[in-house]
C-alpha positions as semicolon CSV with decimal commas, in nm:
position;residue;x (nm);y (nm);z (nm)
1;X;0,154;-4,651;-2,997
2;X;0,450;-4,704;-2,810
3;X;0,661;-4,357;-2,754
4;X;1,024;-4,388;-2,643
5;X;1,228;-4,109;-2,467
6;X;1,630;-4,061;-2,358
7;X;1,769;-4,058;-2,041
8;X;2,030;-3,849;-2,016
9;X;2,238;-3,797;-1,696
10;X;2,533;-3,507;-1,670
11;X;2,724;-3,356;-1,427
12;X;2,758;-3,005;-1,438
13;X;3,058;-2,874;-1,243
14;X;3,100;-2,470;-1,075
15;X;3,473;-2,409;-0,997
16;X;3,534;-2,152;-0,706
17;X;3,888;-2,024;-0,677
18;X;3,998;-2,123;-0,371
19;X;3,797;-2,344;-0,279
20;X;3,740;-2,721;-0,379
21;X;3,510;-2,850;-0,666
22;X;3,173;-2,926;-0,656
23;X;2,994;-3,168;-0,801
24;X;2,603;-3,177;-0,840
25;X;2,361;-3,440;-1,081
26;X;2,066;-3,375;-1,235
27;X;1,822;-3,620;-1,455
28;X;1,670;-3,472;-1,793
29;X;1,440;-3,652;-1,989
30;X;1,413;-3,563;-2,339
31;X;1,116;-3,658;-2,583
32;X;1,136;-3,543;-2,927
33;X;0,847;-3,629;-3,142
34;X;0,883;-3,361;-3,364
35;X;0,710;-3,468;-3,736
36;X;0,481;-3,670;-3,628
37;X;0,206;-3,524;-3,782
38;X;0,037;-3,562;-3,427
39;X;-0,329;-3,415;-3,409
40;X;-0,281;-3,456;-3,017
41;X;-0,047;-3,430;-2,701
42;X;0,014;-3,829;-2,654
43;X;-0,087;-3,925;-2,335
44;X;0,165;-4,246;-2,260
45;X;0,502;-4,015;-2,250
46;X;0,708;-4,081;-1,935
47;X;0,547;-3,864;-1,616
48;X;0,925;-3,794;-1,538
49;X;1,012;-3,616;-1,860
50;X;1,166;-3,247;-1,860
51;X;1,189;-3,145;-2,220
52;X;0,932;-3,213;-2,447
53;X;0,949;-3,141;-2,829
54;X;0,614;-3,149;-3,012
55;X;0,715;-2,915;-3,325
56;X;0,580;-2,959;-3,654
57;X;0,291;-3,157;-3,616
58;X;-0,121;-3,066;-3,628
59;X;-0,175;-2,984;-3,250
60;X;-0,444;-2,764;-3,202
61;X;-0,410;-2,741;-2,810
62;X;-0,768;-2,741;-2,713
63;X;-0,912;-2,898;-2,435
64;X;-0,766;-3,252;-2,448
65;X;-0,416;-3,129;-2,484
66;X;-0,484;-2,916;-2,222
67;X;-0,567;-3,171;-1,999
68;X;-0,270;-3,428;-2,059
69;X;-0,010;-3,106;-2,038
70;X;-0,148;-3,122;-1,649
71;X;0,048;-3,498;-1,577
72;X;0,405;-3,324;-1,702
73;X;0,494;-3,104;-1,414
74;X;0,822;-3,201;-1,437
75;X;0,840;-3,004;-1,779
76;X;1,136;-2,778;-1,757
77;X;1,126;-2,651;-2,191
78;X;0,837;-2,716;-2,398
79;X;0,841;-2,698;-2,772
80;X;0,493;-2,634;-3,004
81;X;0,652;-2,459;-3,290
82;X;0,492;-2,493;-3,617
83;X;0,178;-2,644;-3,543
84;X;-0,214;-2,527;-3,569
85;X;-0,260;-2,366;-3,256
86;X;-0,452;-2,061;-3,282
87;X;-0,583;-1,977;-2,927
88;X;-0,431;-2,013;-2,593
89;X;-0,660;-2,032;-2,369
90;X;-0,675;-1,946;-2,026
91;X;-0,471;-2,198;-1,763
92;X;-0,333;-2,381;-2,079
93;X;0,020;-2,467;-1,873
94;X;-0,105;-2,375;-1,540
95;X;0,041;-2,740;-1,385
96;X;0,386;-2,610;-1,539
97;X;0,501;-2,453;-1,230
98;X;0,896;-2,582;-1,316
99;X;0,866;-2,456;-1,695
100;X;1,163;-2,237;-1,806
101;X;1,164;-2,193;-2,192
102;X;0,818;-2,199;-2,408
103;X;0,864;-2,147;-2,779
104;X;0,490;-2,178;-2,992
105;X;0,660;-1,978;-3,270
106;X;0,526;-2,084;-3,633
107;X;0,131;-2,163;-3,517
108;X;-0,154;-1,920;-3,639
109;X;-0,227;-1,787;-3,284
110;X;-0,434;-1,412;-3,293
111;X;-0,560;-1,448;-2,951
112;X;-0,376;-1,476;-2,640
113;X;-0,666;-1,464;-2,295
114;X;-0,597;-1,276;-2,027
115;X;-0,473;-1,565;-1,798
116;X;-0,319;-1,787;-2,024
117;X;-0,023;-1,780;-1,879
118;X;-0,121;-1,829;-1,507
119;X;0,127;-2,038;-1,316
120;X;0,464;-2,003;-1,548
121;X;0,631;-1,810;-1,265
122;X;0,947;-1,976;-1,380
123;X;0,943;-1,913;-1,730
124;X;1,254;-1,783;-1,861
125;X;1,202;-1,734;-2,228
126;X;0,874;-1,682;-2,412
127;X;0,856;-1,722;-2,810
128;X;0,532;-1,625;-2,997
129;X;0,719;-1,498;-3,279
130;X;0,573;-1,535;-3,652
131;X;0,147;-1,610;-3,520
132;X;-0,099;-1,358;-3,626
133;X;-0,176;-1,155;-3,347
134;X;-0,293;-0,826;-3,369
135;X;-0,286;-0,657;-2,994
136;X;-0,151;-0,766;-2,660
137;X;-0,323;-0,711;-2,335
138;X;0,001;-0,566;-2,153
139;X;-0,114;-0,808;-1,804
140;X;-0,142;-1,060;-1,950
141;X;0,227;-1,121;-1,889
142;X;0,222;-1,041;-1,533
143;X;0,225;-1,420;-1,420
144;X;0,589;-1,447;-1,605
145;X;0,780;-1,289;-1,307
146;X;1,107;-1,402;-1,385
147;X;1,043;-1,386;-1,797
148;X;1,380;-1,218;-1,975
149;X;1,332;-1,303;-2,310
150;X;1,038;-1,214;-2,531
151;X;1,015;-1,253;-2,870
152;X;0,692;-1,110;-3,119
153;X;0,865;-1,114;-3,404
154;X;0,666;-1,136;-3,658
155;X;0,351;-1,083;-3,619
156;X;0,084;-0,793;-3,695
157;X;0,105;-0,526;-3,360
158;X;0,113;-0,211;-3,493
159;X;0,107;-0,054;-3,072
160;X;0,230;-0,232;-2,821
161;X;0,175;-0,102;-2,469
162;X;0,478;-0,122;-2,192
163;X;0,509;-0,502;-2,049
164;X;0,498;-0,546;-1,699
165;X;0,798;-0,699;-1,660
166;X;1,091;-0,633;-1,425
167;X;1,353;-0,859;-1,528
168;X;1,277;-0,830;-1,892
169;X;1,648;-0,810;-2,082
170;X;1,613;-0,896;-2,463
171;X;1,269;-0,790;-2,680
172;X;1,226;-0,902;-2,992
173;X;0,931;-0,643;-3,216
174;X;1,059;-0,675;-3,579
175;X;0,882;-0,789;-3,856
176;X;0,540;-0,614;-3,726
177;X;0,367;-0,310;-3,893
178;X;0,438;-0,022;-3,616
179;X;0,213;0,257;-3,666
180;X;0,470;0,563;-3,524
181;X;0,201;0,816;-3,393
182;X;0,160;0,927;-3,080
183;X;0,007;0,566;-2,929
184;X;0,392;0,466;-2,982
185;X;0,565;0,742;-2,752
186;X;0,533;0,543;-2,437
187;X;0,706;0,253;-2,544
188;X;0,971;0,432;-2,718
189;X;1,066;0,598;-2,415
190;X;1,036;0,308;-2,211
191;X;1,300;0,127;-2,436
192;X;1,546;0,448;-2,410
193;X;1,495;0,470;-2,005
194;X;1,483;0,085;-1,920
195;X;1,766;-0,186;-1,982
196;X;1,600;-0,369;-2,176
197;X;1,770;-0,453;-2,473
198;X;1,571;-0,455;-2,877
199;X;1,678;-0,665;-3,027
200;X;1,740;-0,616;-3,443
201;X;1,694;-0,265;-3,370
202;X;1,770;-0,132;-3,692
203;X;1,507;-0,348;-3,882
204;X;1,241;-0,293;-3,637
205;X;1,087;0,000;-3,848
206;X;0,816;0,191;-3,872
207;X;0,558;0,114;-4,110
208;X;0,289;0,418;-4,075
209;X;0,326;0,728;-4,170
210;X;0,539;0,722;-4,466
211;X;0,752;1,014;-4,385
212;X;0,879;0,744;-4,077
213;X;0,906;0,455;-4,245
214;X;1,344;0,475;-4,253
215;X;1,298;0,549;-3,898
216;X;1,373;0,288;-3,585
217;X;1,055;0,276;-3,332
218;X;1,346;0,350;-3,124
219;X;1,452;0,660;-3,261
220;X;1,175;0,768;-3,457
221;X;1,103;1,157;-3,373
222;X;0,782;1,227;-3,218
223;X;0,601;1,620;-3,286
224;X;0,601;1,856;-3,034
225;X;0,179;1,736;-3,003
226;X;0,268;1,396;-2,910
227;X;0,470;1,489;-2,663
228;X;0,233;1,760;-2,472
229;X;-0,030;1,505;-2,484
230;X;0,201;1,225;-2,386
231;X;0,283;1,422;-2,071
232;X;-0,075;1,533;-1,970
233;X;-0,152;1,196;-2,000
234;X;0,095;1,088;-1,768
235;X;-0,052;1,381;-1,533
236;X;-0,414;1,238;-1,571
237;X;-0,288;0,892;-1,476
238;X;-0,080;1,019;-1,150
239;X;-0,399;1,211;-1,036
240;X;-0,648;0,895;-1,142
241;X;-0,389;0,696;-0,892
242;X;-0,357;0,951;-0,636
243;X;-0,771;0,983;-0,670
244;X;-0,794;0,609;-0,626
245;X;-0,548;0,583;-0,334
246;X;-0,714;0,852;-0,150
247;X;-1,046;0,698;-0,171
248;X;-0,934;0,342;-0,074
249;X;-0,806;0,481;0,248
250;X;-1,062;0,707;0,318
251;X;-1,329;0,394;0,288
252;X;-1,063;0,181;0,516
253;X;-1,136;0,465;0,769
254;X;-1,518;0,477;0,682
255;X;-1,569;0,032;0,703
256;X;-1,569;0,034;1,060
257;X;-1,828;0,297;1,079
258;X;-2,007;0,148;0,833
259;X;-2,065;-0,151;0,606
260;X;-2,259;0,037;0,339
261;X;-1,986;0,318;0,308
262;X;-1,872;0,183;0,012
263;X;-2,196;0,232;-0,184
264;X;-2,236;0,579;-0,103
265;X;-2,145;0,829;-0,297
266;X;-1,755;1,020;-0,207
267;X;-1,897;1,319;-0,091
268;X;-2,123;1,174;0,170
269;X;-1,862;0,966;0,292
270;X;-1,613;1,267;0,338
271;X;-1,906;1,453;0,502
272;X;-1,936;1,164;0,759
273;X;-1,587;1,142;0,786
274;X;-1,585;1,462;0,890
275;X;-1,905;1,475;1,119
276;X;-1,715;1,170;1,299
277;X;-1,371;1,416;1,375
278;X;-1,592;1,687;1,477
279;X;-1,770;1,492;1,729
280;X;-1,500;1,332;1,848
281;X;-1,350;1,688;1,924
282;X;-1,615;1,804;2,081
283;X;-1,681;1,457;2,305
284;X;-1,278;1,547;2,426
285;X;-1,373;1,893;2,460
286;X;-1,623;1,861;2,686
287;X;-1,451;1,638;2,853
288;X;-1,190;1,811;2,934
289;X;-1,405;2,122;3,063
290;X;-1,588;1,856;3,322
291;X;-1,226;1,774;3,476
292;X;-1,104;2,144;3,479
293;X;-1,424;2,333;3,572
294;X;-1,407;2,204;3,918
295;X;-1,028;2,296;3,987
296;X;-1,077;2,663;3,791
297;X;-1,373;2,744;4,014
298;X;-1,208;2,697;4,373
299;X;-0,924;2,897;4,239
300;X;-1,166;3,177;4,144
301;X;-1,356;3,105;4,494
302;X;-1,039;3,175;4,686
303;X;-0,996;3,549;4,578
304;X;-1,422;3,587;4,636
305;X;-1,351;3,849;4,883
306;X;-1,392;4,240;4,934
307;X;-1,220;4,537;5,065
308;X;-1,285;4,627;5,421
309;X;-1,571;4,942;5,517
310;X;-1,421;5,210;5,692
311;X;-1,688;5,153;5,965
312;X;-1,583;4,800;6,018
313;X;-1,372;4,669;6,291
314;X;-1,042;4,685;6,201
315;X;-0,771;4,388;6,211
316;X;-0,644;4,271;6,537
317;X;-0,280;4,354;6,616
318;X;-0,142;4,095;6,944
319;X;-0,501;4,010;6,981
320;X;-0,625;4,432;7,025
321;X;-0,742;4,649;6,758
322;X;-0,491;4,877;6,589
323;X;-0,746;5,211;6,660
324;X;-0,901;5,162;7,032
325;X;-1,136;5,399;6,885
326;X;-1,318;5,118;6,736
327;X;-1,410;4,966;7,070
328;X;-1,671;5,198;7,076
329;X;-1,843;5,015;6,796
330;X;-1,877;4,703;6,950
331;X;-2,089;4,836;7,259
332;X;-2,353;4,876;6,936
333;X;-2,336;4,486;6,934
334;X;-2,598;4,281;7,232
335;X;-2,423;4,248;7,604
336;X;-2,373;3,904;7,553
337;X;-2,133;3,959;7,267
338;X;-1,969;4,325;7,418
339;X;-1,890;4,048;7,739
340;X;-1,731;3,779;7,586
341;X;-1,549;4,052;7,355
342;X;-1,412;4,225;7,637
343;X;-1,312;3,930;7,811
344;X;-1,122;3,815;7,530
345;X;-0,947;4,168;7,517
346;X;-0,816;4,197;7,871
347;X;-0,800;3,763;7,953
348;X;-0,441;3,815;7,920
349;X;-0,380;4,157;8,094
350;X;-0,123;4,209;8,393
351;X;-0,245;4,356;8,705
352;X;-0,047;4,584;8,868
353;X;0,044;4,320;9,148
354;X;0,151;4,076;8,943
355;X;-0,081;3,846;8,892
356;X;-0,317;3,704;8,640
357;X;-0,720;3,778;8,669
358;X;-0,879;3,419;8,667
359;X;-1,219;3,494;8,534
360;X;-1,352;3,210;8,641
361;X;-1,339;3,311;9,020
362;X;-1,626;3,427;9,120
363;X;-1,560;3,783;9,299
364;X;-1,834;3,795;9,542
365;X;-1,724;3,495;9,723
366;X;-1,374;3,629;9,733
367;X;-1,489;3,929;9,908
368;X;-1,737;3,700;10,175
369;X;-1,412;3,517;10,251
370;X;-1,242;3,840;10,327
């Protein structure tokens, strides 16, 4: 089977004002083999080609397609519309890294795994619209980072939980039986509060209870109950997070300690978080004593001293004692000690003729000279 494909080459232009036009070329490769009534991917289309259309054939995309959908990185819009797929499995387009649109509208798909859509971090536009599928995990689109349209029209989701998605801009959700209870609440505020736009707004209606049926999910009022319990559960979830985040930086703390932290339960950890700061206070503690002790206790040695005894010898005033009375004290004292005492009292006295007593000369000889 030979399979044939166009080349087309354009030139887009972007016109600044004021400033010259520029030019840039691109190369798209189209294959269309829509009608086919194809029971597989063909292997022998061109490696180069960008958009492929496959609608309206018998694809199944199990394992085979799987594996040819790998050669066409390239891919850039990929079309699977009415055909027999009924489960994407996980890593179906994960190759696809340049893939911008992805419409499998018109299969019989009811479930989506939880990474099918691993590596489509360009996709654009996602179309599951009229497939049977019941419930949506709500990560499972958290590979489609730049995704801003998403259409589920269609189908049978009666709750949908908020997407992931930050640049979401158009939702499509009619033509599902929405069950308006409580389970809804979330998602109907998160369409009033976000930017995200609903598309057919007034036809996506609710479909249980029957007193709701006229109403918009959009608009559709909620009792005073669903409400109350909407906002405690929003208080259990803040306080599950906060729990979570506490404990994942108290075992950060902990793994150094200890590799088997993290199997223990959280109050033993806390208690050895704690034993660890108290330790550590007293190490610093001590410490700190050992450095000061020494300084504190010469201060304190400094003022060791007492207050003089009335029968001690008083202060020296010019070298004499303030009361000469107290010279008769030291005569209690040996000779030795009265001697060098007195000499030390009258070294420096003036005799009467003017000179200075050397106590050194010896008086004896003085006299034998004489």
């Amino acid at each position: 089977m030979k399979v044939k494909c166009f080349l087309t080459l354009f030139w887009p232009f972007s016109i600044l004002l004021l400033f010259d036009k520029s030019q840039a070329s691109e190369t798209e490769v189209k294959c269309n083999f829509t009608k086919r009534n194809y029971s597989l991917i063909p292997e022998d289309i061109n490696n180069n080609v960008t958009i492929l259309d496959l609608s309206y054939n018998q694809i199944t995309l199990n394992a085979s397609d799987i594996r040819v959908l790998q050669m066409y990185s390239l891919l850039t819009e990929l079309y699977l519309m009415e055909n027999n797929i009924t489960v994407i499995y996980n890593n179906s387009f994960s190759n696809l890294s340049n893939l911008e649109i992805l419409n499998l509208c018109g299969n019989s798909i009811s479930v989506i795994e939880q990474d099918s859509f691993v590596g489509l971090n360009e996709v654009k536009q996602l179309y599951l619209c009229r497939n049977k599928i019941l419930q949506l995990n709500p990560s499972t689109f958290v590979p489609l980072n730049n995704l801003k349209v998403l259409n589920l029209q269609g189908n049978l989701i009666s709750h949908f939980e908020v997407p992931q998605l930050l640049h979401l801009e158009l939702l499509t959700l009619d033509g599902n039986p929405w069950n308006c209870t409580c389970s809804l609440l979330e998602l109907q505020n998160w369409l009033n509060k976000s930017d995200v736009t609903l598309e057919n707004e007034s036809i996506t209606m609710c479909n249980y209870p029957d007193e709701l049926k006229h109403y918009s999910i959009k608009s559709a009022p909620f009792t005073t109950e669903c409400h109350s319990k909407f906002i405690s559960t929003i208080t259990e979830d803040l306080y599950i997070d906060f729990q979570s985040m506490r404990n994942s930086t108290s075992n950060g703390s902990l793994n150094n300690l200890t590799r088997n932290s993290e199997h223990e339960p959280l109050g033993k950890s806390w208690a050895l978080l704690v034993g660890v700061v108290l330790t550590v206070l007293l190490t610093s503690l001590l410490i700190f004593i050992a450095i000061k002790c020494p300084v504190w206790y010469n201060i304190l040695l400094s003022y060791n001293h007492h207050r003089l005894e009335e029968h001690e010898v008083e202060p020296y005033e010019n070298g004499l004692p303030r009361n000469p009375s107290s010279l008769s004290q030291i005569t209690d004292t040996n000779s030795e000690d009265t001697t060098v005492i007195f000499e030390q009292l009258h070294s420096f006295v003036v005799d009467d003729d003017g000179f200075i007593e050397d106590r050194y000369i010896d008086v004896n000889e003085v006299h034998e000279e004489k």
